[in-house]
C-alpha positions in Angstrom: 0.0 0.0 0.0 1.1 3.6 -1.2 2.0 5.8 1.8 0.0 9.4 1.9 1.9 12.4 2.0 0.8 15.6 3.3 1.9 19.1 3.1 0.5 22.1 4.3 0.7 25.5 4.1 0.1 28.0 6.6 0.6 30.9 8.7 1.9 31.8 12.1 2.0 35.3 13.3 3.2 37.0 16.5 1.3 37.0 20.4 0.3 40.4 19.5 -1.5 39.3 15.8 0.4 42.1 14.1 2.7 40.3 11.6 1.7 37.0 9.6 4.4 35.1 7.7 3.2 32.6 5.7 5.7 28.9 4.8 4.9 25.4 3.4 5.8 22.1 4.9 5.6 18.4 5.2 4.9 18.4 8.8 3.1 20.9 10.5 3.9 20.0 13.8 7.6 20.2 13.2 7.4 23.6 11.8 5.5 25.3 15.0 8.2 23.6 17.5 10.8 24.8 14.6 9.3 28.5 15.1 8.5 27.9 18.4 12.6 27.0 19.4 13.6 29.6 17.3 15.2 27.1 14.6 14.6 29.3 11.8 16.3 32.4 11.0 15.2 35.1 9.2 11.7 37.2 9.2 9.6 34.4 11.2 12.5 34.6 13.8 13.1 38.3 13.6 9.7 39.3 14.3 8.7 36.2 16.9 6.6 34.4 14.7 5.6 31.7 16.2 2.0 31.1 16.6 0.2 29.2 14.2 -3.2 30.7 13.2 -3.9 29.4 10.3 -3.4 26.2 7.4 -4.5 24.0 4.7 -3.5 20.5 3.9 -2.6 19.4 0.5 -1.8 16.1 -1.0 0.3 17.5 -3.8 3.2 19.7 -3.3 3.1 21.6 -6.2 -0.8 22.9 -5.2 0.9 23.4 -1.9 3.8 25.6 -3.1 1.3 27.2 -5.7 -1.0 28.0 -2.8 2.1 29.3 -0.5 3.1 31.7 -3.3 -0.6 33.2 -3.8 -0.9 33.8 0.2 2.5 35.2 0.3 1.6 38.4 -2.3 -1.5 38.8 -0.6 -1.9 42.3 1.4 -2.3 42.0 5.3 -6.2 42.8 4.6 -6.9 39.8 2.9 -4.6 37.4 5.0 -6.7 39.0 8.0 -10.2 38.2 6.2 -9.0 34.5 5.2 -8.0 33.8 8.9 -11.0 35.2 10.0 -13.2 33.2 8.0 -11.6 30.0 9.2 -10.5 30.9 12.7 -12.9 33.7 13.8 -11.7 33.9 17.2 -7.9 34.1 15.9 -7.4 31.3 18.5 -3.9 29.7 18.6 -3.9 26.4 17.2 -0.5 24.9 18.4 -1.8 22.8 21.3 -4.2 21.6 19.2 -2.3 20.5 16.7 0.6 19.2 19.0 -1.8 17.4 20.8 -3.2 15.0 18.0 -2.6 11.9 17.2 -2.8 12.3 13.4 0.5 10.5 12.2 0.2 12.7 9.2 0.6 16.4 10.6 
């Protein structure tokens, strides 16, 4: 039996909700402790990005990376709508996430 492969795109943001950066992976819940540790370098890290807010799961990369690329030249209006419309109570979603069992996030 084929294995599945995820990937997902999303976006974190900073404890005040100020600044979104928005990145692609192949494991969600190693990216937020990534942000979270301070792995990464560079604007997430700069700016304390860290908080995930918002993603989508794909099963192809290329729609993922297609999808990343669309976010990322989108105005903070519209990355603010989007959120909104999925998480309407701009709740942090990294315990959540960290605390499922779902062998594929």
């Amino acid at each position: 039996m084929k294995k599945e492969y995820y990937y997902f795109v999303y976006i974190i943001t900073n404890l005040y909700k100020t600044v979104f950066y928005v990145g692609v992976t192949n494991s969600i819940k190693r990216r937020i402790i990534e942000h979270a540790d301070s792995r990464l370098t560079g604007f997430s890290h700069r700016y304390r990005c860290q908080y995930l807010i918002y993603y989508e799961k794909f099963t192809d990369v290329n729609s993922a990376i297609s999808r990343e690329k669309q976010l990322k030249k989108w105005g903070k209006v519209k990355k603010r709508d989007l959120i909104s419309k999925h998480n309407p109570s701009w709740k942090f979603l990294n315990e959540q996430i960290m605390a499922t069992d779902d062998e594929y996030l």
